[in-house]
C-alpha positions in Angstrom: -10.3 12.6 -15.4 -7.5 14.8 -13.7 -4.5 13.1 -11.9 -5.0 14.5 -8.5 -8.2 12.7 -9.0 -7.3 9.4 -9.7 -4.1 9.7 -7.2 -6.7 10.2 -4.4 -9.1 7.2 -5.7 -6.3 4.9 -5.8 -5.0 6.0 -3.0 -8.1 5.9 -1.0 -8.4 1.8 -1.9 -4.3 1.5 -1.7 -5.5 2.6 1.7 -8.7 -0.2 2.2 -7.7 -2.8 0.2 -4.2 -3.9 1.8 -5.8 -3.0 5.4 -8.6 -6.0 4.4 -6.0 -8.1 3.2 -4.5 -7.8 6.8 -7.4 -8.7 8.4 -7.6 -11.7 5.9 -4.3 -12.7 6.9 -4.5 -12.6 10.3 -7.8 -14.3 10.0 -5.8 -17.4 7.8 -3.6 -17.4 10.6 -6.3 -18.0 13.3 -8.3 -20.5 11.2 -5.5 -22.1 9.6 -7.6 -23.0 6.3 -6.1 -22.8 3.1 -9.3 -21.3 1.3 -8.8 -17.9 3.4 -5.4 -18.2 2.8 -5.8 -17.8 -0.9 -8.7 -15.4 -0.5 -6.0 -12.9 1.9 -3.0 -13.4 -0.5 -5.7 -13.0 -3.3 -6.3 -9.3 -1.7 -2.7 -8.8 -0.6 -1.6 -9.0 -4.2 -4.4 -7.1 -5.7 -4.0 -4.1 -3.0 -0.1 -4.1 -3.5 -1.2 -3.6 -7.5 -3.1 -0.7 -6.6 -0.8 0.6 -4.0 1.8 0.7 -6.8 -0.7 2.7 -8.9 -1.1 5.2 -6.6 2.5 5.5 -6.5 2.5 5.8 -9.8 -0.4 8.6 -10.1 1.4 10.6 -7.3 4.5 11.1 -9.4 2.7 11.8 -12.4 0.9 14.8 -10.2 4.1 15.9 -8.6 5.6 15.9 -12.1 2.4 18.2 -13.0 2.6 20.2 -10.4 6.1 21.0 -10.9 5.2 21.9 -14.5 2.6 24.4 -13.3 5.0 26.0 -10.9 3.0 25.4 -8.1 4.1 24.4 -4.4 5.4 20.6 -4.1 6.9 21.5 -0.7 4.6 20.6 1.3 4.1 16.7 -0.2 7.4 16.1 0.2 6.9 13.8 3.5 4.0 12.1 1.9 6.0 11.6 -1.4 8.6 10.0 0.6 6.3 8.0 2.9 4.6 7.0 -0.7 8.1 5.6 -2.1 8.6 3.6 0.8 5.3 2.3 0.7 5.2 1.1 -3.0 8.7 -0.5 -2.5 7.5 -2.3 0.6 4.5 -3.8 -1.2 6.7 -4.6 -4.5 8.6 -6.5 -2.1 5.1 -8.2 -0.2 3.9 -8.7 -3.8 7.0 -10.9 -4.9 6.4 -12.7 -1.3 3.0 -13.6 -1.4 3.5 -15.0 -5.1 6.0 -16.7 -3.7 3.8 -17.8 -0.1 1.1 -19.1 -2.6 3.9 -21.8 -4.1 5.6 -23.0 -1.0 4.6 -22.2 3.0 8.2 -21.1 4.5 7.1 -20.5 8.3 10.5 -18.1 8.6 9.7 -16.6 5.9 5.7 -16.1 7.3 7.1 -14.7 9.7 9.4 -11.8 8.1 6.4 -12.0 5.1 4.1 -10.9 8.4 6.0 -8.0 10.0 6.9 -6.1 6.8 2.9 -6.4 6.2 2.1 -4.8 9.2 4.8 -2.0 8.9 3.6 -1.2 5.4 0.2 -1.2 6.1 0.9 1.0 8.8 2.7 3.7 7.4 0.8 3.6 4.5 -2.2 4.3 6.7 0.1 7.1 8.5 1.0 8.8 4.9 -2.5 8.7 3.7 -4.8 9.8 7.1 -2.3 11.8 9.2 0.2 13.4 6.8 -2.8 14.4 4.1 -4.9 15.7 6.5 -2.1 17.5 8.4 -1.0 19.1 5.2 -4.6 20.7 4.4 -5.2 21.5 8.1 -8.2 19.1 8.9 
């Protein structure tokens, strides 16, 4: 299977997966119950595994493209946008491992906003930037 291929699967679910895991974890907050509390963090960590996957794939294609001598230019803003998302969910990864040992409210709190910031530029880097860059 070529990269660009998998880049865009995983990045398609690095897209899905964390979005559902917000949902989840808003819903844990609402409900309060422990068993959708581990389902959410249960997503949370598995999307922030794929996220960093797609991270991965993406350099591998820049890295190919550069090889081929074609055009990186104009995924430069996505690449960057891609960094700061696969450091942001290295650090939510790390957090939620951490949220599964021992509840910190403070730390729900900070755990909560950086969720929501990731998930939302990672949505902006996939959707708008993407679709921008081939003019949909």
């Amino acid at each position: 299977m070529e990269y660009n291929l998998v880049h865009a699967m995983l990045g398609r679910f690095g897209v899905l997966i964390p979005l559902l895991g917000l949902f989840f974890e808003l819903a844990s907050l609402i409900t309060q119950k422990d068993l959708v509390s581990k389902i959410s963090g249960a997503i949370v960590i598995f999307g922030s595994v794929i996220v960093f996957g797609a991270f991965l794939t993406g350099i591998e294609e820049i890295y190919y493209l550069t090889s081929m001598n074609q055009k990186i230019r104009p995924y430069i803003i996505h690449a960057a946008a891609g960094g700061v998302v696969a450091f942001s969910f290295v650090v939510i990864f790390f957090i939620r491992i951490y949220l599964y040992k021992k509840v910190n409210d403070r730390l729900v709190i900070v755990y909560m906003i950086v969720y929501l910031l990731a998930v939302m530029v990672n949505l902006f880097s996939n959707e708008f930037i993407i679709n921008t860059l081939r003019g949909e």
